[in-house]
LUMLUM-945291 format. One record per residue (C-alpha): residue number from 1; x, y, z. Coordinates in pm, whole numbers. Example, Ala and Ser with C-alpha at 12.3 -4.5 7.8 and 13.67 -1.06 7.14 Angstrom:
<nodes>
<i 1; x 1230; y -450; z 780>
<i 2; x 1367; y -106; z 714>
</nodes>
This chain:
<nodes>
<i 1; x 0; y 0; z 0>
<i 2; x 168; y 339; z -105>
<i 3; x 199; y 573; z 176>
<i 4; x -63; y 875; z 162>
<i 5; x 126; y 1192; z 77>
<i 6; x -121; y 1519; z 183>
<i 7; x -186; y 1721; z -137>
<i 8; x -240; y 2094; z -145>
<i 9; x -629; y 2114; z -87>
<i 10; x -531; y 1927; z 281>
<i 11; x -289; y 2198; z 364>
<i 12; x -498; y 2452; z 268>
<i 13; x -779; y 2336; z 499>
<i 14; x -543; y 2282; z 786>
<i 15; x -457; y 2649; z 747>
<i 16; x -779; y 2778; z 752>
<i 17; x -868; y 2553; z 1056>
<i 18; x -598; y 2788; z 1227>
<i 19; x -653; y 3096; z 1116>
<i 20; x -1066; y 3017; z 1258>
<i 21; x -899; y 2878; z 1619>
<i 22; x -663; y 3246; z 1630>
<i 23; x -1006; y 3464; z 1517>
<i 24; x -1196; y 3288; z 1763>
<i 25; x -1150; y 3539; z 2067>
<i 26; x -1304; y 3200; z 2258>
<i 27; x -1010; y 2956; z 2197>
<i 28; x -735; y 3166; z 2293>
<i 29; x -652; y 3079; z 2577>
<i 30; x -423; y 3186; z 2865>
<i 31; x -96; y 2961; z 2940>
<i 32; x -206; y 2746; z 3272>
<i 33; x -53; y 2805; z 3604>
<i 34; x 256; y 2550; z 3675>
<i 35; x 110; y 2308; z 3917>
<i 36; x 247; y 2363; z 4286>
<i 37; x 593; y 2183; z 4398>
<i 38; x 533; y 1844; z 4545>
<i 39; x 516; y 1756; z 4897>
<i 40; x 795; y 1667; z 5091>
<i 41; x 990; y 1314; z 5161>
<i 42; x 661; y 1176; z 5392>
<i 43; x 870; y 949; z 5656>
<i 44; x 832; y 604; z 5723>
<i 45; x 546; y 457; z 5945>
<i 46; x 527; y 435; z 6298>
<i 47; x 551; y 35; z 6374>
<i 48; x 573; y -172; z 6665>
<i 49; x 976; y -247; z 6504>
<i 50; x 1287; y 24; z 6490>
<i 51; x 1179; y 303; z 6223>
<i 52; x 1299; y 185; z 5942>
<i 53; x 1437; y 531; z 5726>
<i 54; x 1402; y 633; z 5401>
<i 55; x 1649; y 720; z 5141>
<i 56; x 1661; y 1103; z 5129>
<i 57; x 1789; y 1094; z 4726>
<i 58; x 1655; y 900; z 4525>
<i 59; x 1866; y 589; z 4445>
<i 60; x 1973; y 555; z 4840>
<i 61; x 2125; y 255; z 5047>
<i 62; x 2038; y 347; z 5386>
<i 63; x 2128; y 140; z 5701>
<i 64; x 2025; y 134; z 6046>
<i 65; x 2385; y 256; z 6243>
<i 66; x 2328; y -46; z 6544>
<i 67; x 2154; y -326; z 6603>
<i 68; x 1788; y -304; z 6730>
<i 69; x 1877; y -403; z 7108>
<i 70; x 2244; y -200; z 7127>
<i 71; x 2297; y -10; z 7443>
<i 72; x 2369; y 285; z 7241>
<i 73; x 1977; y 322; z 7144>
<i 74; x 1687; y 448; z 7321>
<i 75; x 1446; y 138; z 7295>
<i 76; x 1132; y 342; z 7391>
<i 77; x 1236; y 584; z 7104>
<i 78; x 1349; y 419; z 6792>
<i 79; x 1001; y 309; z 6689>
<i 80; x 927; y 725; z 6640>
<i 81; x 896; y 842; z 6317>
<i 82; x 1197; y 1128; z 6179>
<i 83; x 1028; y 1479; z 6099>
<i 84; x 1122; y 1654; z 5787>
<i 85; x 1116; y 1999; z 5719>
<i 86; x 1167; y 2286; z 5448>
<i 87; x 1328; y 2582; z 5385>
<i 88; x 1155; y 2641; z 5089>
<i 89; x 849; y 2537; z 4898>
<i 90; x 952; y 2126; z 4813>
<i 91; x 1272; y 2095; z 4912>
<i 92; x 1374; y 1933; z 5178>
<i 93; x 1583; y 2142; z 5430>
<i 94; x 1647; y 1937; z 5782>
<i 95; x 1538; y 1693; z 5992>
<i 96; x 1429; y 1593; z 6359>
<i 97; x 1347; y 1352; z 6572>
<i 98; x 1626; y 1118; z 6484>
<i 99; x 1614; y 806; z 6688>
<i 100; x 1750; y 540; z 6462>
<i 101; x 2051; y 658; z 6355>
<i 102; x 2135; y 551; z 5994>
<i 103; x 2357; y 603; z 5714>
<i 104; x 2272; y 626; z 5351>
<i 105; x 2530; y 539; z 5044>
<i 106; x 2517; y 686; z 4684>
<i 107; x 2761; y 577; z 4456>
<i 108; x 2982; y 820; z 4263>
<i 109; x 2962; y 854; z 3857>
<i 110; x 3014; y 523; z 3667>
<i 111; x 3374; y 518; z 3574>
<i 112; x 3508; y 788; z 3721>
<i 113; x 3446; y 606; z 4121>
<i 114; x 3784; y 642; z 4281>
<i 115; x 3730; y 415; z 4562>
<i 116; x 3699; y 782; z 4778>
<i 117; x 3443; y 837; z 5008>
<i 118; x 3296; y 1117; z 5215>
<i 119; x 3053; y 1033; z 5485>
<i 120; x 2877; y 1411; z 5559>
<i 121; x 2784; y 1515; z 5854>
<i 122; x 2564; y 1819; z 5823>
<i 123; x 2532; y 2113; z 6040>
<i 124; x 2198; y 2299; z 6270>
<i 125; x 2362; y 2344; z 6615>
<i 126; x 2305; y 1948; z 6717>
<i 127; x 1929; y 2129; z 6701>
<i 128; x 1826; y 2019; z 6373>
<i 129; x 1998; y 1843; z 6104>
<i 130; x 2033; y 2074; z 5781>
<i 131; x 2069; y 1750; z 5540>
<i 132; x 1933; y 1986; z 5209>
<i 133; x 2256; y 2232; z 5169>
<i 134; x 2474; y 2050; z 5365>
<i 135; x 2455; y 1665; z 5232>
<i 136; x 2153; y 1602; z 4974>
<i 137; x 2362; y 1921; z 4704>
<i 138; x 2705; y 1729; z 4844>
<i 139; x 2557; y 1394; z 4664>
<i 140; x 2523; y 1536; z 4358>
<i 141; x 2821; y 1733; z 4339>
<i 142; x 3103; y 1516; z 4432>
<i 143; x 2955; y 1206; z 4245>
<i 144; x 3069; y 1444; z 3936>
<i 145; x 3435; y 1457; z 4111>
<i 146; x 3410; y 1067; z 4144>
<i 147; x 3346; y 1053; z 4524>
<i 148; x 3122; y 807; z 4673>
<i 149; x 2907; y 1000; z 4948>
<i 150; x 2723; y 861; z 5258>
<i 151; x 2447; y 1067; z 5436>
<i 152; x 2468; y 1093; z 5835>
<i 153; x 2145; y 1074; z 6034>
<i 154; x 2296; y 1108; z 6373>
<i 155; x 2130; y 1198; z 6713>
<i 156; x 2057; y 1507; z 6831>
<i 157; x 2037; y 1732; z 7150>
<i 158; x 1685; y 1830; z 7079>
<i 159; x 1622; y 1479; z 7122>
<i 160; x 1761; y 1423; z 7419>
<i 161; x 2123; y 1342; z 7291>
<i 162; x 2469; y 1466; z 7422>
<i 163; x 2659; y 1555; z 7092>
<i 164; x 2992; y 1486; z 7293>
<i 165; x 2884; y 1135; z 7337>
<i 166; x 2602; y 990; z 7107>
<i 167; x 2664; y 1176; z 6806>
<i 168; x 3036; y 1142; z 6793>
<i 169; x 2968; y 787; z 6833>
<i 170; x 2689; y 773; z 6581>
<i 171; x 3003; y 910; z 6330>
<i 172; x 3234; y 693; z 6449>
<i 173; x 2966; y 379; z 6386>
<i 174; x 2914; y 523; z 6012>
<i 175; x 3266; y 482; z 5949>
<i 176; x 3307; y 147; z 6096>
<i 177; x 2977; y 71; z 5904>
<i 178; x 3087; y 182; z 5585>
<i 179; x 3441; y -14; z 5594>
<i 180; x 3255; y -292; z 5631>
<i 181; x 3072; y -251; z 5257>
<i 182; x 3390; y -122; z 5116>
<i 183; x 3412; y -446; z 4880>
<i 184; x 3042; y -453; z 4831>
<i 185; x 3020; y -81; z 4746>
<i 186; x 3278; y -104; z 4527>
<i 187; x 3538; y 174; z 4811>
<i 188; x 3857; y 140; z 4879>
<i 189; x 3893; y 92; z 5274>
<i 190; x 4181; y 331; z 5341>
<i 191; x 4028; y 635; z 5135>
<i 192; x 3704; y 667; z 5379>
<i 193; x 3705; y 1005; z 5599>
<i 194; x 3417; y 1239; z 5742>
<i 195; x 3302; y 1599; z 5559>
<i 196; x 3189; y 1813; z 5874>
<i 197; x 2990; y 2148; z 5852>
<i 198; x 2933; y 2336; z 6125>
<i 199; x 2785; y 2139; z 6444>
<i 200; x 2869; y 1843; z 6180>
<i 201; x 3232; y 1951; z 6182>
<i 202; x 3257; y 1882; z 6539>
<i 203; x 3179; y 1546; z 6501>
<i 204; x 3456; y 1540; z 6200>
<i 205; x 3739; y 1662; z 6474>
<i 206; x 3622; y 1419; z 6763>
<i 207; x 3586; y 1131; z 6535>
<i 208; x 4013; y 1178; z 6438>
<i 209; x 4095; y 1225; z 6813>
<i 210; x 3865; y 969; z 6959>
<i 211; x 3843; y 681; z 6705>
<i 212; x 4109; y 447; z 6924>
<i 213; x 3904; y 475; z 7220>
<i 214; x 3547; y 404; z 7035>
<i 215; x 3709; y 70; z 6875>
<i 216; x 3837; y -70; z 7228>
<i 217; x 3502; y 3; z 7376>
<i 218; x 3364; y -198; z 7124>
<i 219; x 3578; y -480; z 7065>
<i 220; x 3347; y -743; z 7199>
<i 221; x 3304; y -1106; z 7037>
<i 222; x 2933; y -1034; z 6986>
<i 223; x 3039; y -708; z 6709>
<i 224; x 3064; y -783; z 6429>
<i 225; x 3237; y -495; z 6333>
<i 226; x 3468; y -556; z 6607>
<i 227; x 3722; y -562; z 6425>
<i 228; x 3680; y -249; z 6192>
<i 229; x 3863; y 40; z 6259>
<i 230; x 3698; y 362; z 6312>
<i 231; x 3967; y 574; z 6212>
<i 232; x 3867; y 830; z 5966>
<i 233; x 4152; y 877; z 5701>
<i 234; x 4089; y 1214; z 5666>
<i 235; x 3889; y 1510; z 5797>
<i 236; x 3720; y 1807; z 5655>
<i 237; x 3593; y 2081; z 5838>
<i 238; x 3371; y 2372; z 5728>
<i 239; x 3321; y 2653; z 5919>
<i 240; x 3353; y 2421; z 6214>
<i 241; x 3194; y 2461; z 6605>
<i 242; x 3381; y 2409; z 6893>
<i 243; x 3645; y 2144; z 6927>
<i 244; x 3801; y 2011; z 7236>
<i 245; x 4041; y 2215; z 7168>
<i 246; x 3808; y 2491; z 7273>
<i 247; x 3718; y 2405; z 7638>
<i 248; x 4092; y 2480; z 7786>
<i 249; x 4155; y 2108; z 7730>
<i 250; x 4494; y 1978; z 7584>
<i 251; x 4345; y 1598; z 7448>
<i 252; x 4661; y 1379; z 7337>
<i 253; x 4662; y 1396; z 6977>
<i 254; x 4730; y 1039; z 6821>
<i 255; x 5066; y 968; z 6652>
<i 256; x 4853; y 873; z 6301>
<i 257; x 4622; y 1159; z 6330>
<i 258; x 4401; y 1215; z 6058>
<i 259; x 4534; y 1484; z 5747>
<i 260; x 4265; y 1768; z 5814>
<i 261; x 4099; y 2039; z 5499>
<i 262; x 3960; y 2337; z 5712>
<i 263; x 3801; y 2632; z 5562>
<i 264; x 3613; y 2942; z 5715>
<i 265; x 3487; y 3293; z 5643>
<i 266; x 3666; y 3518; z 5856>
<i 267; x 3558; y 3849; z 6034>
<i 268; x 3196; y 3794; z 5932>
<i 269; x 3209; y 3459; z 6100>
<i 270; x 3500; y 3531; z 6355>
<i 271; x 3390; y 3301; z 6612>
<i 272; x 3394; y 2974; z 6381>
<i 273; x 3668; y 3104; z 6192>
<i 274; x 3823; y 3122; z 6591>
<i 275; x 3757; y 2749; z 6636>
<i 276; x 3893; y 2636; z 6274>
<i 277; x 4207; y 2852; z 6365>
<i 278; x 4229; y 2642; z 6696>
<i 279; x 4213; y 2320; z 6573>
<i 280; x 4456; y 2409; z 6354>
<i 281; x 4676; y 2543; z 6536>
<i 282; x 4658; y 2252; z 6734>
<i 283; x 4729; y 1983; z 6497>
<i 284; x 5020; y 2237; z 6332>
<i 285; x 5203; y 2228; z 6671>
<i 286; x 5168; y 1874; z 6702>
<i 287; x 5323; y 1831; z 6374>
<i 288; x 5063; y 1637; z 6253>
<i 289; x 5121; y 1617; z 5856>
<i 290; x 4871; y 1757; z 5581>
<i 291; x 4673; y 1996; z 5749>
<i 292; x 4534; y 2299; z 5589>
<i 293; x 4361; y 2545; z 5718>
<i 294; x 4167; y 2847; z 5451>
<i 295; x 4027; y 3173; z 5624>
<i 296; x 3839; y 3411; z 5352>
<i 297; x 3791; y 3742; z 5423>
<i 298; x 3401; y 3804; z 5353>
<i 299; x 3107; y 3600; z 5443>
<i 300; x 2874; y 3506; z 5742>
<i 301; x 2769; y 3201; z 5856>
<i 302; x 2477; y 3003; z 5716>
<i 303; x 2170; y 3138; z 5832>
<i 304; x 2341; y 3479; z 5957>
<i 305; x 2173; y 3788; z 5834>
<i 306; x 2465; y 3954; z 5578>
<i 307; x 2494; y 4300; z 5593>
<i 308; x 2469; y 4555; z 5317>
<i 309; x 2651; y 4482; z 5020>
<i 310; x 2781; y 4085; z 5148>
<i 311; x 2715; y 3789; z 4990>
<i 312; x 2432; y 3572; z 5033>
<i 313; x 2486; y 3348; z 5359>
<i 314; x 2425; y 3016; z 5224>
<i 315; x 2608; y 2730; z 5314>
<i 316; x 2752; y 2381; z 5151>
<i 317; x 2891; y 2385; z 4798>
<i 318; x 2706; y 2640; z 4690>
<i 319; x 2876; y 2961; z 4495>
<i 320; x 2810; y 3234; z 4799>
<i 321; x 2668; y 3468; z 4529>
<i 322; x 3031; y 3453; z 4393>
<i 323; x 3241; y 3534; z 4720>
<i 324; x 3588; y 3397; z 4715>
<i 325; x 3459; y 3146; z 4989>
<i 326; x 3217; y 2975; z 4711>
<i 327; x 3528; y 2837; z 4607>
<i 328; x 3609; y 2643; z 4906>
<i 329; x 3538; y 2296; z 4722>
<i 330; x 3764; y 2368; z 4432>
<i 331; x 4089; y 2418; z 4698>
<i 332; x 3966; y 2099; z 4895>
<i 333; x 3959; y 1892; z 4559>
<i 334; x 4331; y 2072; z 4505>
<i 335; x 4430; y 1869; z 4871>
<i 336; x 4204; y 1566; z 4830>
<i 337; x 4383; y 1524; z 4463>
<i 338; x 4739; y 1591; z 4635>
<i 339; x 4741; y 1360; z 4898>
<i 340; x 4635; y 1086; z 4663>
<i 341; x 4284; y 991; z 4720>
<i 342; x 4151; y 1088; z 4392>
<i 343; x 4382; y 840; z 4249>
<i 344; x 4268; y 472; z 4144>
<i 345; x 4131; y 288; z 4423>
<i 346; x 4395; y 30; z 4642>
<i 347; x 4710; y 298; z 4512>
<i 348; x 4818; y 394; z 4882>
<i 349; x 4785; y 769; z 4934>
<i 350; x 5056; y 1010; z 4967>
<i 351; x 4892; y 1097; z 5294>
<i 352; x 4856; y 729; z 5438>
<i 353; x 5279; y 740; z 5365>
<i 354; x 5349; y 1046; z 5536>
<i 355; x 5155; y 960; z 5834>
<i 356; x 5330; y 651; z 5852>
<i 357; x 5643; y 875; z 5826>
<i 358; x 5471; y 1061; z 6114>
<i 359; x 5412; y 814; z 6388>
<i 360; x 5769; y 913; z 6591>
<i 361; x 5730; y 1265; z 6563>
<i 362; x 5741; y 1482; z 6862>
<i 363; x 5517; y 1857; z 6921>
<i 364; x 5719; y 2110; z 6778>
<i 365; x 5846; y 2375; z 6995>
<i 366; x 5846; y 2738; z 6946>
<i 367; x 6224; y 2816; z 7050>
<i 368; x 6221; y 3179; z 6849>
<i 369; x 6203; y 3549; z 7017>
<i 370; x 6281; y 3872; z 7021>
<i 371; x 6658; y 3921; z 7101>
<i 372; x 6722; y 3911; z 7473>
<i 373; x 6781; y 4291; z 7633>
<i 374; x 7154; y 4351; z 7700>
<i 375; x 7241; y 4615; z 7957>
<i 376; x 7556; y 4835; z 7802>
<i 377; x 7787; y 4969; z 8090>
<i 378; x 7712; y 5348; z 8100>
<i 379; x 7933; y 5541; z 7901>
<i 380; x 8246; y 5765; z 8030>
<i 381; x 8170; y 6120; z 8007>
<i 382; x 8262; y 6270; z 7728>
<i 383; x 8495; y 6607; z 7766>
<i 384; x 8511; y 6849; z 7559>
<i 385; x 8850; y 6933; z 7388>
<i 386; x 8911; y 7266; z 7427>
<i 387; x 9147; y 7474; z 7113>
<i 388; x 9434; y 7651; z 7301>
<i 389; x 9418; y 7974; z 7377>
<i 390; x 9543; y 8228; z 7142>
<i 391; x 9868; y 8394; z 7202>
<i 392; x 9875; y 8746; z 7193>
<i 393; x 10143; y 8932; z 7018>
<i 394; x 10286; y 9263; z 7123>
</nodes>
């Protein structure tokens, strides 16, 4: 059968079809509205087992950080359902009510995976957990950068938690938890370290001084993760709270301490930029190799009102309405790539070999000062030297 080709009289009608639909004042319409964003991520059901969580992107692993009976839950509270929350119409800003801690894995890009993985810990003042800017954009941006990402739901204080004590072992569980997939995920074991931002950057810092402590606590037959090592490989802090640094404390600093990425506004957010500049300073007197520390000159904290003429205060990888300190990611990739863990997975970093190279070194000790005072015996008087008189001639 030959294929119908349309033949003049055919077009002609279809153009006088639209030229009646354009005349008729009835048809034209106006463009409909666009309908309104969709709701929220609706949490899980209340059940008479654990809450079970759900992925917050889509495409998530996510898994319970203990065991149902573990000492470190609440058993009256983990059947509670989390509470999710927006900052703007749709998308999904924080969370509450977090009684079954969990972790949730995304992959990075297809080929480019380098084994390296970030487990984020987002910030809210242990109040709230701000998961949108501060873990959900970090998904999405480092899988690009071929960096595997896993999602912290850790406890809170609102809830009844100490931050000191359940959180920082919530992070130091994610790590030990995440090890333990490394061959199933496709990670490499020694590339695994914690992205901290804000209140989550505390838990970043305690997690690298603590880690050795968590693991002996912990080394019971009945773990099985007993035998995992909670020792981040590296830490990253942004515009970090409080360390212990902070309190007047002096806690010992282990020999393979953690490489640390720090990075801060500066007079806009003096009081964080204070704490980075502690830790810092810390871990730089200790000798500890690989740390480095950026302070940028303009910029507020998230959620601080910016004065006239500053940048927007957002937070995460965002640009910072193109303030230097939008950049922040670009400088970390500069030290992640230099110390080796954007190379090919099971290559041993540059940093694991210099903190091998590390493990004997003693605190470094500020011998330097101003020149010491010397007292000069006062000087002899000086007397004048008189020109002889002149002789008179008769």
């Amino acid at each position: 059968m030959k294929p119908r080709i349309p033949t003049l009289s055919t077009f002609s009608l279809l153009g006088a079809l639209t030229l009646a639909i354009l005349l008729d004042a009835d048809a034209v319409t106006t463009l409909p509205l666009a309908p309104p964003p969709q709701g929220l991520l609706a949490p899980g059901p209340k059940t008479d087992g654990p809450y079970t969580p759900l992925p917050l992107v889509p495409g998530g692993s996510v898994i319970p950080l203990y065991p149902p009976d573990s000492p470190y839950l609440k058993a009256d509270k983990i059947r509670e359902p989390e509470e999710y929350h927006s900052y703007s119409p749709g998308s999904l800003g924080y969370i509450i009510h977090i009684h079954n801690p969990s972790i949730e894995f995304h992959a990075a890009k297809g080929g480019l995976n380098t084994g390296a993985t970030l487990i984020l810990a987002a910030g809210g003042g242990h109040e709230k957990l701000g998961v949108g800017g501060e873990s959900i954009d970090e998904v999405f941006f480092f899988a690009l950068q071929g960096i595997n990402t896993v999602i912290l739901r850790n406890r809170l204080r609102s809830d009844g938690y100490d931050p000191r004590t359940d959180a920082v072992h919530d992070t130091l569980q994610a790590i030990k938890l995440v090890r333990a997939h490394a061959q199933e995920w496709n990670l490499d074991p020694a590339k695994i370290g914690v992205m901290g931002f804000s209140a989550g950057a505390e838990l970043a810092a305690a997690a690298s001084l603590q880690w050795a402590d968590f693991d002996q606590q912990n080394d019971a037959p009945a773990n099985p993760l007993a035998k995992v090592s909670s020792r981040p490989d590296y830490s990253v802090l942004i515009y970090p709270g409080p360390s212990q640094f902070s309190t007047g404390s002096n806690p010992p600093i282990p020999r393979d301490m953690p490489p640390a990425f720090i990075a801060c506004t500066g007079q806009g957010d003096w009081i964080h930029a204070h704490w980075a500049n502690e830790y810092f300073t810390a871990l730089l007197n200790d000798g500890v190799p690989n740390v480095e520390l950026h302070l940028y000159a303009r910029g507020r904290h998230p959620g601080d009102k910016p004065g006239p003429g500053e940048p927007p205060s957002s937070g995460g990888v965002s640009n910072y309405g193109g303030a230097p300190f939008g950049t922040w990611s670009a400088r970390f990739l500069d030290w992640f790539r230099d110390l080796g863990f954007l190379n090919k997975a099971g290559v041993e970093t540059q940093a694991a070999r210099d903190v091998a190279a590390s493990l004997e070194r003693k605190p470094h000790e500020l011998k330097w000062g101003p020149p010491p005072k010397t007292t000069a015996a006062p000087a002899a008087p000086v007397v004048p030297v008189l020109p002889p008189p002149a002789v008179k001639t008769p």
